[in-house]
N, C-alpha and C positions, 0 to 999 in steps of 0.2 A: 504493500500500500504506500508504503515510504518512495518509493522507488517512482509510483506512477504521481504520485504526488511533483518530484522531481520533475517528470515527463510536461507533468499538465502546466509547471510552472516556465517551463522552458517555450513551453508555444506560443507566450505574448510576444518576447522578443523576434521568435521566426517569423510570426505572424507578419509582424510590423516590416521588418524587412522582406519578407516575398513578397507584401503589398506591393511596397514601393518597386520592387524591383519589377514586378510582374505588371506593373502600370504602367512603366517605362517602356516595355516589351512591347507593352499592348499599344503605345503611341505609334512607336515605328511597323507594329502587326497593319494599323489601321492607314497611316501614310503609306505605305507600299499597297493596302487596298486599292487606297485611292486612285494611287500612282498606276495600276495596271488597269483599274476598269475606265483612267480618264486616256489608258494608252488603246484597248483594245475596244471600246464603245464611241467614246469621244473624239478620236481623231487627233487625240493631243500626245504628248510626253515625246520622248525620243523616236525619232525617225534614223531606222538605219539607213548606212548607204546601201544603194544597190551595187550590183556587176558592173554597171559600167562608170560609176560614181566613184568607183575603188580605182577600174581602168583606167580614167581620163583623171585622177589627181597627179598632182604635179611629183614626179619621180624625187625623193631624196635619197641621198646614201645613207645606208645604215650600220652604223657598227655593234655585233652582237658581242657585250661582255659578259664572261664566262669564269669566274672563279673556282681556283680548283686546289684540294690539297687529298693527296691519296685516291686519285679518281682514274684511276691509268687504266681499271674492268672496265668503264662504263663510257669514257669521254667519248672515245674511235667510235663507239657504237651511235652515240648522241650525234655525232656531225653529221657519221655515214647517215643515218636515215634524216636528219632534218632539211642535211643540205639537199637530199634525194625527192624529199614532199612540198618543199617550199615552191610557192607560185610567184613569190616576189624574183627578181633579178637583179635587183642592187644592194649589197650586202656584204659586207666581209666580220667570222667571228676572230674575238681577239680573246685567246686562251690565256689565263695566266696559270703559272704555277712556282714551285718555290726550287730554288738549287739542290736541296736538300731531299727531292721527291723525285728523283734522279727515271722512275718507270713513270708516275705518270709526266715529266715533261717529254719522255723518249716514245709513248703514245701519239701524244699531240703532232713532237716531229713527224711521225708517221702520217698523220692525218694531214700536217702541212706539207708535204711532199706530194700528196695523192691530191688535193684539192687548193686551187691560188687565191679564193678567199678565204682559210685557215690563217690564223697569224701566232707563234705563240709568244708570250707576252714573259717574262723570268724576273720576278722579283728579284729587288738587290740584296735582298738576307735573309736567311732562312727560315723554315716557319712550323708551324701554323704559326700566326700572328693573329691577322681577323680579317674576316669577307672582305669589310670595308677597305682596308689596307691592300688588300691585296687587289680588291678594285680601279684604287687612286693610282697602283702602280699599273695596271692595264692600260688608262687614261691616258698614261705620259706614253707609256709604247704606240698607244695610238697618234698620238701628236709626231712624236717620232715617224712613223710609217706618212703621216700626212704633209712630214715636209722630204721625205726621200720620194715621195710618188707624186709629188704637186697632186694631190688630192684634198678633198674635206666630205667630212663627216656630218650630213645632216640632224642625224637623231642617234639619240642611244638607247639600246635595249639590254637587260639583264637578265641573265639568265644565270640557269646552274646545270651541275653535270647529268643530272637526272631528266630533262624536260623533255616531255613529248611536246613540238613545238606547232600549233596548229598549222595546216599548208596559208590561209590567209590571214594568220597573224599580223604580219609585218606590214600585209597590203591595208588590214585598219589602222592602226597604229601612224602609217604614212599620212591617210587619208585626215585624219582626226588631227594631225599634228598640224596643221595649217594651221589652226586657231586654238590648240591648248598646248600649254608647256608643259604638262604629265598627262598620258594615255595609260589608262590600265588594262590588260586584256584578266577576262577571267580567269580563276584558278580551279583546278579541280582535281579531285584525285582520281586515277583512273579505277575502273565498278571492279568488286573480289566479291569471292562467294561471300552470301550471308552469313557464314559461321565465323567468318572474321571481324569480331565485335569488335577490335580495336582499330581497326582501319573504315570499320563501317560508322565510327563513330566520327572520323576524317570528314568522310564523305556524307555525314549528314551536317553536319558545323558548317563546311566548307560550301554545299551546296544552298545552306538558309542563307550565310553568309555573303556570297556571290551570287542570290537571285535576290536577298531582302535587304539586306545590311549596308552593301555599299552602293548598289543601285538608288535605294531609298536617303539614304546618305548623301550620296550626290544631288538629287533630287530635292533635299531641302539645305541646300547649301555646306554642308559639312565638308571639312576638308579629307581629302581621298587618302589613304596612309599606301603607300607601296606594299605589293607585296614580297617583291625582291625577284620575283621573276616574271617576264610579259611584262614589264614596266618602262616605257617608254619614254626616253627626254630629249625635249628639243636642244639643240645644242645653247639658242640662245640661253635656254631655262640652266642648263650646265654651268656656262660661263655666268652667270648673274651668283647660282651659287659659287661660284669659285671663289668670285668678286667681293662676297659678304663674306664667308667663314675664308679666309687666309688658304685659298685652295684645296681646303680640303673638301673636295667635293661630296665622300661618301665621307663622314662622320668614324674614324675608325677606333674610338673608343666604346660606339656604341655596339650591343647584342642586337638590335634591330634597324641597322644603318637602313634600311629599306621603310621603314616608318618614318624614321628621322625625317628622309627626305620629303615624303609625301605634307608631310607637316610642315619645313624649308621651303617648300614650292607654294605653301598656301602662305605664309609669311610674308615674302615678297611679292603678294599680288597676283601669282601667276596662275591662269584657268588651269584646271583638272577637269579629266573625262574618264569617269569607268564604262569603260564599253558593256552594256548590259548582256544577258546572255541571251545570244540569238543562232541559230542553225545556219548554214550553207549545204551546200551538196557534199562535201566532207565533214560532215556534222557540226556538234559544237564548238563554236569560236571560241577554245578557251587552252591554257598552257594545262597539259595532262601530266599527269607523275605518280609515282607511288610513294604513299605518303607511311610513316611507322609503321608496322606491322605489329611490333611485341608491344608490350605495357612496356617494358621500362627503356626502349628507344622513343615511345608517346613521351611517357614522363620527361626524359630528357628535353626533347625536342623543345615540349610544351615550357618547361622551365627555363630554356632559355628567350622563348616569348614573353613570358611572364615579368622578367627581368629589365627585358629591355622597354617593354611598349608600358607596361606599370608601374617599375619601381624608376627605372633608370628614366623613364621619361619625365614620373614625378619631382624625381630629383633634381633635372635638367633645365623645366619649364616651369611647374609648381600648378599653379590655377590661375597663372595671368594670360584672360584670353579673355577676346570678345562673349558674352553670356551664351552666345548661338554656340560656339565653340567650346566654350565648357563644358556644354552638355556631352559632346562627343571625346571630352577626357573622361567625364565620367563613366560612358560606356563602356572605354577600352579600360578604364580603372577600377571599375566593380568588382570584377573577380577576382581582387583581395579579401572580400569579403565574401563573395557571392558564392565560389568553391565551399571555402570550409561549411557555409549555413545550408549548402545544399545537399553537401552528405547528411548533415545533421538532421535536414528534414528527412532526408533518405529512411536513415532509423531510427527516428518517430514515426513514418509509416509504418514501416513494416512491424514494427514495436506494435501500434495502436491495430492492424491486420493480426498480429497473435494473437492477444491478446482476448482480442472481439470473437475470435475463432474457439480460443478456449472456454470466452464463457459461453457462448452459446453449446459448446459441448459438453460444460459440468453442468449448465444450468444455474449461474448465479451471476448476480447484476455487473454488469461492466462496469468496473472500478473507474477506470479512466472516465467512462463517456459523464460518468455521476460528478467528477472534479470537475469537468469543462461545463460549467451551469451559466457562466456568464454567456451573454446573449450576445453578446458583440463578439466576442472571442470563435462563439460557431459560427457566426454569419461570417466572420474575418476567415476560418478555416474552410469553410463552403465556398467564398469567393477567390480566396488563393489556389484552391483545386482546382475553380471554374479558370483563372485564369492561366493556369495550368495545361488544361487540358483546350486551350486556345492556343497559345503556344506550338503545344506537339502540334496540333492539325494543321498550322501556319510551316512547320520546318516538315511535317509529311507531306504537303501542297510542292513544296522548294524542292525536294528530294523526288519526289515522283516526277515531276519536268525532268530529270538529268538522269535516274537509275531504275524509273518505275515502278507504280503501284507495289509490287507484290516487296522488293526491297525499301518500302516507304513503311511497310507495314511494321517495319523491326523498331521501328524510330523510337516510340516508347519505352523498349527495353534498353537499347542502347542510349538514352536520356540517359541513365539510372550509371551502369557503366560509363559515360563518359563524364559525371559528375566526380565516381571517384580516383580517377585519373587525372581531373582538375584538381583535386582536392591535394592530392599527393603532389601531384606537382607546382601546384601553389605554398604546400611547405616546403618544397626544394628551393623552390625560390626563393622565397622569403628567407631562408638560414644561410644560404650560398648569398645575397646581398649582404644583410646585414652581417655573417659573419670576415666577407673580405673589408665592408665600411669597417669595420673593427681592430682590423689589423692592416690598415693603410694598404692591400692588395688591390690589384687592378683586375676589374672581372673576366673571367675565362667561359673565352667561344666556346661551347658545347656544339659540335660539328657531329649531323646526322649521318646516319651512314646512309648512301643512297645504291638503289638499284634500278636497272634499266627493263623498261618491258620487255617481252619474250621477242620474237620476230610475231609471230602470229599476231600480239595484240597490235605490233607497227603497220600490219597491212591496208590496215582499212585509210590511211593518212597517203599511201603509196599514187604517185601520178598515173593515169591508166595507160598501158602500152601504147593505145593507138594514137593519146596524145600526144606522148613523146615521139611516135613513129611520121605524124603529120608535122607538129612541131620542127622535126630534124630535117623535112622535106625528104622523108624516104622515099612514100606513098603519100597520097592526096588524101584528105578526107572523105571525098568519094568512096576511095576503094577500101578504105576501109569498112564503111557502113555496109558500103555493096558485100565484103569479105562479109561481117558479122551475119548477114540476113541470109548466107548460103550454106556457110560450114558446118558440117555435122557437131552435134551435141556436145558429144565427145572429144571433140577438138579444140584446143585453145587456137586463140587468134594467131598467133604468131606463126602455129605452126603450120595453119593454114593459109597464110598468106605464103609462106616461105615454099608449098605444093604446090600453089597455083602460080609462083616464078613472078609475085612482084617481089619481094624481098630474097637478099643473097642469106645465107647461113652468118656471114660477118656483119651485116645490117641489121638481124634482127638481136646478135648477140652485144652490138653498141649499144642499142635499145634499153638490152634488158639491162647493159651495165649502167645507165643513166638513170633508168625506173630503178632499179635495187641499192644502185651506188657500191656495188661492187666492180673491184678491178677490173679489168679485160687483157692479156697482154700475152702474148704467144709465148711457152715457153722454151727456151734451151735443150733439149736432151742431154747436150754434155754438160752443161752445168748443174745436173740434179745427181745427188750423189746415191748410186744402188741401193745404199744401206736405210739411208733415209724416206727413200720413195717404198722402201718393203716394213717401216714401222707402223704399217696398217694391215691385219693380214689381207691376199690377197684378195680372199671371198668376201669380206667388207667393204675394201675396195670398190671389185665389181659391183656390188649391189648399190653402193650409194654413186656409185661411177665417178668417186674423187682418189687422187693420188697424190700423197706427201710431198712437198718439194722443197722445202726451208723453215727453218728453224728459226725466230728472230724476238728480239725483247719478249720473252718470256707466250711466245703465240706457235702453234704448231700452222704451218700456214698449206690448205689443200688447194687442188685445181683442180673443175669438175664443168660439165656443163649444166648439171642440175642447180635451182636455187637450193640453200640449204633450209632445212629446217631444224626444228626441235627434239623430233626424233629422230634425226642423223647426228646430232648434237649432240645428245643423253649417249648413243650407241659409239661413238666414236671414242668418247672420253673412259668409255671400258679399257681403253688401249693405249690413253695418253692422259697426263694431266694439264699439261698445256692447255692455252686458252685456242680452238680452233679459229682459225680464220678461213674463208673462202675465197677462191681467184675464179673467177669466170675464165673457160677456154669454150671454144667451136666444140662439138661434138664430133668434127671429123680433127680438130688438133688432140681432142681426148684420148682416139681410137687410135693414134700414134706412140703418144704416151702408153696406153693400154699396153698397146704391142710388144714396147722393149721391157715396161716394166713389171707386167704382170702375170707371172706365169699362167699358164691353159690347164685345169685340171674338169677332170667328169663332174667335179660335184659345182663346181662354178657357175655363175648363172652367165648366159649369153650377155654382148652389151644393150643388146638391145630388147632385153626383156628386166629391165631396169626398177626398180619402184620410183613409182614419180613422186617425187617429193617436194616439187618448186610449187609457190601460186600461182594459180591461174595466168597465162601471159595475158589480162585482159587489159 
């Protein structure tokens, strides 16, 4: 009795703050109302551009900056497919990395040798240091490259090693930049099964957040925070920050230099635009990535959020802002409070759910329900659920647009779970600030670990063959429509163009190397060494139709005329631990290769009963 006495005394205090906070919710629940039936009835709110709006903007250059420390699995892969899906043509990224990170700067060379807008960017001392820092020294290698190439840099975009980068990123971001000095493109995590509550709690945050939060935010003036990648700046808007803060452009004491900024850029005056989220024919316009997976890579992550955009920003700025403006510190600053009171209500539910379950199972009066007699207290517990369960149906509205009903449906459970993830991670925070303020330390980057999507989830972003085959002036557009509407079912485009003698076998193999962004490049025979080319056995070989030819920074490197995949991937690395790489050759350079290297046994499969493993040429 003592105990729920405790309990019932404890829920004036919750009460009072769910109100408040749950009222605050419900303002921004009801302005993004507005905002979408005054966009989809009314004729009003944002107007996207269309196709030819994004066409006919006026061409800038763009440099894509890319911070990296320990990223040498995942960068090669990032460039290969982003620079393979992008629709934009004016662009070069500027890699950096640190002396000291010797595989991933010896990646990036790779990537800068095979592509001439790669650029890598080498801090002058060793690292980790911080995002930012390692930013500000990209910035100078750029200005560097802009007076050896008599070039310039219209706009900047930041990214990181991990980004799925949409194909018309760059073409809004362009488009929008005529008139704002920060473009934000959405963020999102890309969709995992539902039983991954920790990354499904990403992708419900992330998608309220980027359908209600900053959209609605912009929409009633609020300043736009970065979110450190898809973030776009006009160079004027660069150099005005240079101008004010003593060149340091990216802020490099801060844990969320990507906030800093967005709040820099509203300081000086300068328009923001979060680009809402809107579809194209390659889907969502938005930066995709995989976000934590474990609790304690969440936790991490989340703490050094917490850090930089709460405590450090607190520290930094204080509460001196315009009132309009305050209000949007106090959003991003709530969940110092709001974490820990929301596990607490957490068990108080579920507390007042036992309880109410046992008594209706001995048959004696609910202890609790009989303490809560005050009349305001259950009307105040009644309308903090109501506003409760407005909420969830507002973030399952936001989440069903982006992953669908049937994964909108977990939201409620995942609420609960990502409270105390918040919760944990807001005492990490809080102990790791105030105990470095305590001991005159300088606070430490907590650096995610990141991971790159499989090949299969990058296809759906891939430009279609017969674009690039018209594009490249192989084949007309004609013949290719005319090819699509004759070819058996069963046959991918390519190959049927290449039967019917418009395309050679080395026209459609350019192709595919431009659509994949894999190599293309004949090999040597005497330069490949026997021993090397038989570290595959040979019936592996034949069936995936690749053969070993060089060994390099730490990559077993095959040639093959199949695209690889995931399941030649998984099977190969029975046989190596190297990271596989793939070179595109002809199918008749293959059958050469074949010949000298692969011995003929009965149990071998022909070459030409192969398992197909590439996608679709379509």
């Amino acid at each position: 009795m003592s105990f729920d006495r405790w309990v019932a005394g404890s829920l004036i205090p919750l009460v009072i703050w769910v109100l408040i906070s749950g009222l605050d919710d419900l303002v921004l629940d009801l302005a993004f109302l507005y905002s979408w039936i005054r966009e989809k009835y009314w004729g009003g709110g944002v107007i996207l551009p269309s196709e030819d709006d994004l066409d006919s903007a006026p061409r800038g250059r763009i440099a894509v900056f890319v911070p990296l420390w320990h990223e040498h699995q995942v960068i090669e892969r990032m460039l290969e497919h982003n620079i393979a899906a992008n629709k934009y043509d004016c662009y070069d990224f500027f890699v950096g990395a640190y002396p000291n990170d010797s595989l991933t700067a010896a990646a990036v060379r790779s990537a800068e040798a095979r592509f001439p807008n790669v650029h890598l960017a080498v801090c002058p001392h060793d690292g980790p240091t911080s995002k930012a820092d390692c930013l500000n020294w990209i910035f100078q290698r750029m200005l560097l490259f802009e007076e050896e190439h008599d070039a310039y840099f219209d706009i900047v975009v930041t990214h990181d090693a991990e980004d799925l980068i949409h194909p018309d990123s760059f073409r809004f971001i362009n488009y929008y930049a005529q008139w704002y000095g920060m473009v934000q493109i959405p963020v999102l995590p890309l969709p995992t099964p539902f039983r991954e509550f920790t990354h499904g709690v990403y992708c419900d945050e992330l998608g309220e957040s980027q359908t209600r939060d900053l959209a609605t935010r912009n929409f009633l003036g609020g300043f736009v925070p970065s979110t450190g990648v898809g973030t776009g700046f006009s160079r004027e808007t660069l150099e005005a920050i240079a101008g004010k803060y003593s060149n340091r452009i990216f802020e490099p004491e801060s844990l969320t230099e990507d906030y800093e900024n967005g709040f820099r850029v509203h300081l000086l005056g300068l328009p923001q635009r979060f680009v809402p989220i809107s579809k194209t024919g390659s889907g969502i316009v938005a930066t995709r990535e995989y976000f934590p997976r474990t609790v304690r890579a969440a936790i991490r992550q989340r703490t050094r959020w917490i850090m930089g955009i709460a405590l450090q920003s607190w520290e930094r700025h204080g509460w001196r802002e315009s009132r309009g403006q305050l209000y949007w510190f106090w959003r991003d600053r709530k969940g110092l409070v709001g974490s820990p009171v929301s596990i607490l209500c957490n068990l108080t539910f579920f507390y007042g759910c036992v309880t109410a379950a046992l008594s209706v199972a001995t048959g004696e009066p609910w202890a609790l329900a009989q303490l809560i007699s005050q009349t305001w207290l259950r009307w105040g517990s009644a309308f903090t659920f109501a506003l409760y369960g407005v909420h969830a149906a507002v973030r399952m509205f936001s989440v069903s647009r982006i992953y669908g009903w049937r994964f909108a449906l977990g939201v409620p459970l995942r609420m609960f779970w990502g409270n105390a993830i918040n919760f944990l991670a807001t005492a990490c925070a809080i102990t790791r600030f105030f105990s470095a303020r305590l001991r005159g330390l300088p606070l430490v980057w907590l650096k995610t670990e990141h991971a790159y999507p499989s090949r299969a989830a990058l296809m759906s972003h891939k430009r279609r063959l017969g674009d690039i085959l018209t594009g490249s002036l192989y084949v007309s557009a004609e013949d290719v429509e005319a090819a699509m509407s004759t070819k058996p079912p069963d046959i991918r485009i390519g190959e049927h163009l290449l039967a019917v003698g418009l395309l050679t076998e080395r026209e459609l193999y350019e192709a595919l190397s431009l659509q994949q962004c894999l190599p293309l490049e004949p090999l040597d025979v005497g330069t490949i060494p026997p021993s090397l080319a038989r570290a595959i056995p040979a019936g592996v070989s034949r069936r995936w139709r690749i053969l070993p030819f060089k060994v390099s920074q730490g990559c077993l490197h095959v040639a093959g005329p199949e695209l690889p995949s995931d399941e030649m991937t998984r099977d190969l690395r029975r046989f190596s631990n190297l990271e596989i790489r793939v070179q595109l050759v002809t199918p008749g350079e293959f059958e050469k290769l074949a010949a000298q290297f692969l011995p003929v046994s009965r149990r071998a499969l022909p070459l030409g009963n192969h398992a197909r493993t590439g996608a679709p040429h379509n």
